[in-house]
C-alpha positions as CSV (number, residue, x, y, z in Angstrom):
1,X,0.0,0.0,0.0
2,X,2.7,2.4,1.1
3,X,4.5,2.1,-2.1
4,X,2.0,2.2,-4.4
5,X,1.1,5.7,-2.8
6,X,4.2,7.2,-3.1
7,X,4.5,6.6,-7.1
8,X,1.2,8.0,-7.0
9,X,2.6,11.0,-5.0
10,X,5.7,11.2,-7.5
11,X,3.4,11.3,-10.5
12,X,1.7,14.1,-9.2
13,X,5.0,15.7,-8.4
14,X,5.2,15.5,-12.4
15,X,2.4,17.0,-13.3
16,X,2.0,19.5,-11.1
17,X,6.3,20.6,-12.2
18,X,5.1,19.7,-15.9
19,X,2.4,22.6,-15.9
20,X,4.2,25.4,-17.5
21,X,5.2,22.9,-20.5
22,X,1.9,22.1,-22.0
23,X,-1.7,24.3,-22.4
24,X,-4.3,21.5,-22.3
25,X,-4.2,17.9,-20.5
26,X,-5.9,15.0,-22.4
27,X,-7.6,12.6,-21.0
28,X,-7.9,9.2,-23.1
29,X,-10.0,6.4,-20.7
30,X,-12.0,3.0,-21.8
31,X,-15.9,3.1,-22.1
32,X,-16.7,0.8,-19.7
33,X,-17.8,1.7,-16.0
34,X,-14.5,1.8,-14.7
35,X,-13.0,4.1,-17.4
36,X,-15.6,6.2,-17.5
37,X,-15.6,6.5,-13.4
38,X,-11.9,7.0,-14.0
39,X,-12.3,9.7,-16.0
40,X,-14.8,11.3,-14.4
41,X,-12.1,11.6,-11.5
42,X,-9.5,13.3,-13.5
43,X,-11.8,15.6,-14.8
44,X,-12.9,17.1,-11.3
45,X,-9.2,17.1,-10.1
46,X,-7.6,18.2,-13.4
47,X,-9.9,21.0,-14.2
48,X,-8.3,22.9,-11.1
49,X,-4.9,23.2,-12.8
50,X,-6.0,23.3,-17.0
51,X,-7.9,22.8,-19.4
52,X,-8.8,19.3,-19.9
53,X,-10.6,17.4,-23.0
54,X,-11.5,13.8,-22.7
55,X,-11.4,11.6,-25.1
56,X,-13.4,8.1,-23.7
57,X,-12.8,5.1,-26.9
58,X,-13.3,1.7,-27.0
59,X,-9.5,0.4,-26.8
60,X,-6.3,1.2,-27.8
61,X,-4.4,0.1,-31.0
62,X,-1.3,1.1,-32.4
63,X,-3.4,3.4,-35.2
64,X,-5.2,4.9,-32.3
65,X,-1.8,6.3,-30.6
66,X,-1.2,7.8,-34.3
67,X,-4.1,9.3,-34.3
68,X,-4.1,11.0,-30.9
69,X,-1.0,11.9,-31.4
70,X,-1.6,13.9,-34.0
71,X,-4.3,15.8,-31.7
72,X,-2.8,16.1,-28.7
73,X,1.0,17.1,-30.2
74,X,2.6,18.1,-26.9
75,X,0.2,18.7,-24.7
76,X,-0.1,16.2,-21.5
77,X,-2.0,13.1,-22.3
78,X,-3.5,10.9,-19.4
79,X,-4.4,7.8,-20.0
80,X,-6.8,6.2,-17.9
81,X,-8.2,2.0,-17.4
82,X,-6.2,1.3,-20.7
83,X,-2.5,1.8,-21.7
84,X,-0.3,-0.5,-19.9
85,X,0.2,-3.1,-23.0
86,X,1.4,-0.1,-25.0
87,X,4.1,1.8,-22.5
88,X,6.8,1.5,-25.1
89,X,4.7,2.8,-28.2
90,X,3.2,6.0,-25.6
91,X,6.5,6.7,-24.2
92,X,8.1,7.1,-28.2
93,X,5.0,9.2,-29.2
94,X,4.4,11.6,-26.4
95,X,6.5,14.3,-24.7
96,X,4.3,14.4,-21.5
97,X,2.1,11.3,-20.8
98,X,0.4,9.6,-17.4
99,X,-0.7,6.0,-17.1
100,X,-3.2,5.3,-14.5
101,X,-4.2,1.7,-15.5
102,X,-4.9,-2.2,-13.8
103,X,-4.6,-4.2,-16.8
104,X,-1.4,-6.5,-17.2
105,X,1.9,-3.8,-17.7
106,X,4.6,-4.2,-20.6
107,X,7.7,-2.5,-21.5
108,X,6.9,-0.4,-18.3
109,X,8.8,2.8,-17.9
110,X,8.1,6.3,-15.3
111,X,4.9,7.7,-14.7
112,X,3.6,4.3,-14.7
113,X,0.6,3.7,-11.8
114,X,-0.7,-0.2,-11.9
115,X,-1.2,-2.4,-9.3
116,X,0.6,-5.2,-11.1
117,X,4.0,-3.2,-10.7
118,X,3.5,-3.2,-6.9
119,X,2.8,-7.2,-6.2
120,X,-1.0,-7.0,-6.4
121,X,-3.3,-8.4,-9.4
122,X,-5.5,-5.9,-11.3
123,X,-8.1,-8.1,-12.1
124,X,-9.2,-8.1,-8.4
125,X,-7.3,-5.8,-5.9
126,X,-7.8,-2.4,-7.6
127,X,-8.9,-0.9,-10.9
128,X,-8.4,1.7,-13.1
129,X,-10.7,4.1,-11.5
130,X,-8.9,3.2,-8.5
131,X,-5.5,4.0,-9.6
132,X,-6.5,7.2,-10.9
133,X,-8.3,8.2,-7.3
134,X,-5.0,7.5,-5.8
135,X,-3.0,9.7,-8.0
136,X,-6.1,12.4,-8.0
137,X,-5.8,12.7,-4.0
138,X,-2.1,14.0,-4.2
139,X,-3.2,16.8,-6.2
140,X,-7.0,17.4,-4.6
141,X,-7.8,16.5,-1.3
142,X,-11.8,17.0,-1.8
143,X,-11.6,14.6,-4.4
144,X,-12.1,12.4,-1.1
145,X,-15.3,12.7,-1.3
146,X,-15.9,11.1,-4.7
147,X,-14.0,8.2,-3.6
148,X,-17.2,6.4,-4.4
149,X,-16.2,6.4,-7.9
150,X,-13.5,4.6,-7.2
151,X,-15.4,1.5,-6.2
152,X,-18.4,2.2,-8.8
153,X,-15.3,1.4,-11.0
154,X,-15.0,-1.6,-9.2
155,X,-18.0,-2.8,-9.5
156,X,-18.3,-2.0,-13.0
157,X,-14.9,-4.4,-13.1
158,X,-16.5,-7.2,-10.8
159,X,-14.0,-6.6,-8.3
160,X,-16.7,-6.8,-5.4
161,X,-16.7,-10.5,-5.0
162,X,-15.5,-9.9,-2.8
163,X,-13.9,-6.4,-2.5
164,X,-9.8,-6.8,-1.1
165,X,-6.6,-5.5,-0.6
166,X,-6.7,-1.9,-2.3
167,X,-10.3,-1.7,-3.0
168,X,-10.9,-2.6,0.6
169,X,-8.9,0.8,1.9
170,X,-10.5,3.2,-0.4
171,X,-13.9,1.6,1.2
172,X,-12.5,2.7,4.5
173,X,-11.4,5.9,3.5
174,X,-14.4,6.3,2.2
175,X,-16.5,5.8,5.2
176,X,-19.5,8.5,5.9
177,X,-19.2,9.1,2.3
178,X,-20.5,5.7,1.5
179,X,-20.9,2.3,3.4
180,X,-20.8,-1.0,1.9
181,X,-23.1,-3.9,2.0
182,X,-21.6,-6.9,1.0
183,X,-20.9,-6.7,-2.4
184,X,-22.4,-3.4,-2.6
185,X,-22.5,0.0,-1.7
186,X,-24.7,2.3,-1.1
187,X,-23.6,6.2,-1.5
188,X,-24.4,9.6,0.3
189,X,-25.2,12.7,-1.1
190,X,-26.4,11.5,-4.8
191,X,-28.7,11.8,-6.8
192,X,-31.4,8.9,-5.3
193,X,-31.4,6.7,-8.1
194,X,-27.7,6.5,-8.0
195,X,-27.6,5.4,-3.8
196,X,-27.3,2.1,-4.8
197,X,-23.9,1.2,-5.9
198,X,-24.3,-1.7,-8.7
199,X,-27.0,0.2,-10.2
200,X,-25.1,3.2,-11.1
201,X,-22.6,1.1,-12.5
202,X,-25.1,-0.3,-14.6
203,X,-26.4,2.8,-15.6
204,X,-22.9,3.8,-16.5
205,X,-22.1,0.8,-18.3
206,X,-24.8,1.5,-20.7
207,X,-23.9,5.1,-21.7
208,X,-20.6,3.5,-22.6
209,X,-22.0,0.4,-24.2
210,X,-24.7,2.5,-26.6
211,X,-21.6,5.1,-27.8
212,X,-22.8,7.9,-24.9
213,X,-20.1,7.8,-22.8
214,X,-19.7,11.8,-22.3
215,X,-23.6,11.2,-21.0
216,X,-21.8,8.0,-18.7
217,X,-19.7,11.2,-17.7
218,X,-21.9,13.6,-16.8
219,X,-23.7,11.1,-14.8
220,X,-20.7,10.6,-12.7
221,X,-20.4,14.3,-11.8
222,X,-24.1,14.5,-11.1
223,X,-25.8,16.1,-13.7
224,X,-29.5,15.8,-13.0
225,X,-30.8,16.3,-16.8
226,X,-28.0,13.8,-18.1
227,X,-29.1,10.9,-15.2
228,X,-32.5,10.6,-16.4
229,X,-31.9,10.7,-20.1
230,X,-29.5,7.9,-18.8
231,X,-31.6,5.9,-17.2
232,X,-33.7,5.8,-20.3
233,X,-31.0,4.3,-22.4
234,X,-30.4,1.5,-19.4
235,X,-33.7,0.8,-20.1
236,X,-33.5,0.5,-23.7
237,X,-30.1,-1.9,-23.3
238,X,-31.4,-3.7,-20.5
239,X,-34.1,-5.1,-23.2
240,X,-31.4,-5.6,-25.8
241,X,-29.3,-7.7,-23.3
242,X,-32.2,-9.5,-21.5
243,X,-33.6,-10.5,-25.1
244,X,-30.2,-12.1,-26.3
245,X,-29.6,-13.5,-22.6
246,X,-33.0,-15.3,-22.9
247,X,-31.9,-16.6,-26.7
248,X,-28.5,-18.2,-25.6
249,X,-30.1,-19.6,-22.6
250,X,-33.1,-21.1,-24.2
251,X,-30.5,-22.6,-26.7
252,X,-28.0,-23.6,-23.4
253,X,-28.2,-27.9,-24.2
254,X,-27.4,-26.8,-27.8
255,X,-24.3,-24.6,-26.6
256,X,-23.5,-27.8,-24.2
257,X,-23.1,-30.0,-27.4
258,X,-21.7,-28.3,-29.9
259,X,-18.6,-27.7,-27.3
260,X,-18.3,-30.6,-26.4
261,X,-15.4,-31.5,-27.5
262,X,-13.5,-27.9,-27.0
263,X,-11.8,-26.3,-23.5
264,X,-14.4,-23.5,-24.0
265,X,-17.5,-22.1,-24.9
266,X,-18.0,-20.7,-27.9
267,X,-21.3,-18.6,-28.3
268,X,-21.4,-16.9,-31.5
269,X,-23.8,-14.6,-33.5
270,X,-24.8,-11.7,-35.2
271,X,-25.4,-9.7,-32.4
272,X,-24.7,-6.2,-31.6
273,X,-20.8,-5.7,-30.8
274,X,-21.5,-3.7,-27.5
275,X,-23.2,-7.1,-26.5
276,X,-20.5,-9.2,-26.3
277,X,-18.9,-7.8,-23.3
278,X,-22.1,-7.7,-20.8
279,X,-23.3,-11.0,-22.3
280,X,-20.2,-13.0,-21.8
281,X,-20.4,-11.1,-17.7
282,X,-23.7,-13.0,-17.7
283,X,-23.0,-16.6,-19.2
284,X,-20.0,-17.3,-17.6
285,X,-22.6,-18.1,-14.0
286,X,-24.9,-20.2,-16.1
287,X,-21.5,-22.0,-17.9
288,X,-19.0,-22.2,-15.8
289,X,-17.0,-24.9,-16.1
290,X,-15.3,-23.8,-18.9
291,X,-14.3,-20.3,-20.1
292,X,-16.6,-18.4,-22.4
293,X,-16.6,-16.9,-25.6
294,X,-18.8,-14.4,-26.9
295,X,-18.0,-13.5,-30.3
296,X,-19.9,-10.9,-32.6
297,X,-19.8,-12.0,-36.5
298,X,-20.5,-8.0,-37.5
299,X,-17.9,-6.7,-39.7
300,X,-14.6,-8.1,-38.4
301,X,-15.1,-10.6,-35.0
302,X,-15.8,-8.6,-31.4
303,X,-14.5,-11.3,-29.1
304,X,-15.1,-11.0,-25.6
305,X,-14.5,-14.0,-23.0
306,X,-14.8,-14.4,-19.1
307,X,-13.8,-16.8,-16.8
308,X,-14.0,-17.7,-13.0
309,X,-11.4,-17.6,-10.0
310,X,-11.8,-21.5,-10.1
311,X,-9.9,-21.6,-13.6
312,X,-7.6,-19.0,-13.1
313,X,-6.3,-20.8,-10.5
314,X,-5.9,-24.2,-13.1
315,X,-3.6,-21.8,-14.9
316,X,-6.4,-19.8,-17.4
317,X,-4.7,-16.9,-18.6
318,X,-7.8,-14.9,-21.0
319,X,-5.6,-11.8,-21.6
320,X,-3.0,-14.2,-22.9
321,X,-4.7,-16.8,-24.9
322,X,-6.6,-14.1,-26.9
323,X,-3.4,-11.9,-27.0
324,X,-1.4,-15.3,-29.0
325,X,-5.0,-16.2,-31.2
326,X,-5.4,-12.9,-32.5
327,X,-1.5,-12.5,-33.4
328,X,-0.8,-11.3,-36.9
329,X,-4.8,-10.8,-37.9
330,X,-5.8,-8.9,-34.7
331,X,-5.0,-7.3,-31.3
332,X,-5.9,-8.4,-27.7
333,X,-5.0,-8.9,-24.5
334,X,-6.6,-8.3,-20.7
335,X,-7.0,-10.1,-17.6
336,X,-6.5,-13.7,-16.4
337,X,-10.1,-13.9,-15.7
338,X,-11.6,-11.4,-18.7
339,X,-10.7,-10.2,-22.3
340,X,-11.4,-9.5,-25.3
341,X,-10.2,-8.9,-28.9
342,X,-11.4,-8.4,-32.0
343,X,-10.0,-10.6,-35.2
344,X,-10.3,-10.4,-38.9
345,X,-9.8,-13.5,-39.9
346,X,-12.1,-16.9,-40.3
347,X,-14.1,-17.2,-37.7
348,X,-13.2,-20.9,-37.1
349,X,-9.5,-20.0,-37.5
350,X,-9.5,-18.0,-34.3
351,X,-11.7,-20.5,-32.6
352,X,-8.7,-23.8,-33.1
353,X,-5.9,-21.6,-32.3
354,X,-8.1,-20.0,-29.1
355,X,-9.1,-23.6,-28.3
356,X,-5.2,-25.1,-28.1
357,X,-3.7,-21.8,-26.4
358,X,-6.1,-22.1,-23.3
359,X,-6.2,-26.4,-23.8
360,X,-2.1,-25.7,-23.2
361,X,-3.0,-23.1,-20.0
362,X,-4.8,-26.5,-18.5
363,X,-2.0,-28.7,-19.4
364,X,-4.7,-30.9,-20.1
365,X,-2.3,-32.8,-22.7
366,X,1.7,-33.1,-23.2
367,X,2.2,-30.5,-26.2
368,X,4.7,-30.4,-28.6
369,X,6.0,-27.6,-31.1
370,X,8.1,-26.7,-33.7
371,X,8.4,-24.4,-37.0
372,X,9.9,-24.7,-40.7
373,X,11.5,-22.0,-42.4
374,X,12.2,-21.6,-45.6
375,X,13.8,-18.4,-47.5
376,X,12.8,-18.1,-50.8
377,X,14.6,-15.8,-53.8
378,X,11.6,-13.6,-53.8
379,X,8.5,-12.8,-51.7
380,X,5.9,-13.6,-54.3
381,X,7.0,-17.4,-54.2
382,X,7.2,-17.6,-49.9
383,X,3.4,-15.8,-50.1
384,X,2.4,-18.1,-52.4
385,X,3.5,-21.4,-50.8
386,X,1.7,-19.9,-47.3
387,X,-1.6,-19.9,-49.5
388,X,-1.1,-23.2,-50.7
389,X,-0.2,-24.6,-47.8
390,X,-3.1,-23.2,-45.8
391,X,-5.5,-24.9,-47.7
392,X,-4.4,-27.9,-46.7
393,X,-3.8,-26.9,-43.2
394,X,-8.1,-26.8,-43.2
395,X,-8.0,-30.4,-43.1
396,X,-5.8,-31.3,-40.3
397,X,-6.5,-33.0,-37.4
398,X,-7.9,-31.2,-33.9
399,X,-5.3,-32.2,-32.0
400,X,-3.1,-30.3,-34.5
401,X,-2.3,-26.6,-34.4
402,X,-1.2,-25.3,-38.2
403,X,-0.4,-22.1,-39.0
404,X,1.6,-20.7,-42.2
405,X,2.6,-17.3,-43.2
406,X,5.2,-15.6,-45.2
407,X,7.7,-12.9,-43.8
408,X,8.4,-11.3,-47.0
409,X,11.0,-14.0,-48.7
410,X,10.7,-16.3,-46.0
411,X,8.8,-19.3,-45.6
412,X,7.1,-20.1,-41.9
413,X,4.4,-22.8,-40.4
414,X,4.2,-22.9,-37.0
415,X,3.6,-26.7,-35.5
416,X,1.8,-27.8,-32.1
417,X,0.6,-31.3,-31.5
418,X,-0.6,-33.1,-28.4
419,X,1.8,-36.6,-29.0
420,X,4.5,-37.2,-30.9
421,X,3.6,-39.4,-33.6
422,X,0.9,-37.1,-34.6
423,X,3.8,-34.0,-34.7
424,X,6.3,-36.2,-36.9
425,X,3.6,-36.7,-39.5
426,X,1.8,-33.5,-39.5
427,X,5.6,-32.4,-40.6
428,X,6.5,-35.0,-43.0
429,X,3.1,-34.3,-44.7
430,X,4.0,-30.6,-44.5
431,X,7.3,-30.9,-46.2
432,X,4.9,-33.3,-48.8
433,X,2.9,-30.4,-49.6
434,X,5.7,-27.5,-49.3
435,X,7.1,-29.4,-51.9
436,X,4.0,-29.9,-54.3
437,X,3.0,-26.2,-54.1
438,X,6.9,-25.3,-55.1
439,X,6.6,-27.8,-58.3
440,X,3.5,-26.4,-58.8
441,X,5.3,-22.8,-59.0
442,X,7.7,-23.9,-61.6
């Protein structure tokens, strides 16, 4: 605890000797409940020092830093519930930036505040609305009073079941300002509707799931006129979720059967993409003795997947499995116990290689792996060969990860098999076909 709050006092220490340097702070925070919450907090403390824009989005890719960047030139950029998978890229692009995050960190470097770097896990002991209430505190002390937020955030994050570690002591800072019941809480000196704890997160949730996340916002600070047009909207996505809840569920021995076979459940459909996310929150109680996967088929795939404490602690790794499927036709990442990622390849591409990854995590079977490389005297011959070859790679068996590519002249199929024998002949009919498609060339 102790350590955690002093980088949260030496980022502060930053921004506040950092002020002469820029005209306008950014703030760039996730949609959900917790980013939004998280936001919401940086905009009452911020607003005291400059003038602050905010800038709430879905997630961050490598395009999306370009783009910002091209915004915010040097001006201060906080970034808030997302970030921590892209330290390196953020730290080459911008002069001034803050990180205030809970997801898994990488390529870490200074003004840096995640749980993870301090021993604790971000997926339960504090989130990102969290970590930006205890870098807001160094720089506003009546920010204390909308320490709810913090745990609104929480909720939103399912980080009350049950609340621990860093959650727990903003809960006791907290107390008089709100009191918890269980996994609730129930807040002071709001708006009625928004006493009860998991209902505001709800209510947030769904200005962030239907694009209105400055009216998620607006909420958080208390704006009368923008909590009832927001409670309008829950109502509207509360039928949209319930009525797809009700489909997968009536459809549940059907689900059962057709994943059988597979470490996971794969529920897949047309639906709207914001559904993924609260729909997969809500299946993984009614399936949970196996992870699920909710994917959207609109336009490219909107995965989202879930898990439970239980499989995390058999070695599930979400965050990481996604993060490895999506490689080279996609980007993800997260928690152990929730992700998501969006893909734009076959559909039952990303389900095999999503399958193995998280069928390795259980170290249900022995796996084996290799690779064959081949440079080639041009890259029109190496990309052509991965084409060939991938055709063939459709008919292979389950128990047989294939995956073949070019790297401009160079050749590469990646190989994991459960056994042995199944590995040497997935090769030596590899080489049968490498060898077909290059006669074929000539």
């Amino acid at each position: 605890m102790e350590h955690i709050q002093k980088k949260a006092a030496e980022i502060a220490s930053f921004f506040l000797n950092s002020l002469s340097r820029f005209d306008k702070v950014y703030i760039v925070s996730h949609k959900d409940t917790d980013g939004i919450t998280a936001c919401a907090l940086l905009y009452l403390t911020l607003t005291r020092f400059k003038k602050v824009e905010t800038k709430i989005i879905p997630q961050i890719y490598l395009k999306t830093l370009d783009e910002l960047k091209k915004e915010i030139g040097d001006n201060l950029v906080v970034f808030s519930d997302l970030g921590s998978s892209f330290c390196r890229e953020i730290s080459e692009k911008f002069r001034y930036y803050i990180i205030l995050d809970h997801h898994p960190v990488k390529n870490c470097k200074e003004n840096v505040l995640n749980p993870h770097l301090f021993g604790y896990n971000g997926a339960y002991d504090l989130s990102g609305a969290g970590a930006a209430y205890f870098f807001c505190k160094n720089l506003y002390p009546g920010i204390k009073k909308y320490s709810y937020l913090a745990i609104v955030g929480a909720i939103g994050d399912k980080q009350n079941d049950p609340f621990q570690n860093l959650n727990l002591e903003i809960i006791k800072e907290g107390k008089g300002i709100f009191e918890r019941y269980g996994k609730n809480i129930f807040i002071e000196n709001v708006e009625d509707d928004l006493r009860d704890g998991e209902y505001f997160s709800s209510l947030v949730n769904a200005c962030g799931t239907l694009n209105k996340a400055d009216l998620g916002l607006q909420v958080c600070i208390q704006n009368k006129e923008a909590i009832k047009e927001a409670k309008k909207i829950f109502e509207q996505y509360d039928e949209e979720l319930n009525t797809a809840l009700k489909h997968f569920l009536g459809n549940k021995d059907k689900i059962i059967e057709e994943n059988k076979e597979r470490s996971v459940y794969f529920i897949v459909s047309d639906m709207k993409r914001s559904l993924t996310g609260p729909l997969s929150t809500l299946l993984i109680k009614v399936f949970n003795d196996k992870p699920v996967i909710v994917i959207s088929k609109r336009n490219n795939l909107k995965i989202s997947a879930r898990g439970t404490k239980k499989l995390v602690s058999q070695g599930l790794h979400l965050g990481e499995a996604l993060k490895t499927a999506v490689s080279r036709k996609g980007e993800g990442g997260g928690h152990d116990i929730a992700s998501g990622a969006v893909y734009n390849g076959k559909i039952e591409e990303f389900m095999e290689k999503v399958d193995f990854e998280i069928k390795k995590q259980f170290k249900k079977n022995f796996l084996i792996e290799g690779e064959i490389i081949i440079n080639y005297e041009d890259e029109e011959t190496a990309a052509s060969t991965a084409e060939a070859v991938n055709v063939d790679n459709e008919k292979t068996l389950k128990a047989t990860l294939i995956e073949s590519y070019n790297n401009k002249n160079e050749f590469i199929t990646l190989i994991k098999s459960e056994n042995i024998g199944t590995f040497k002949n997935v090769i030596d009919d590899m080489l049968v076909c490498i060898k077909s498609s290059e006669i074929m060339k000539e």
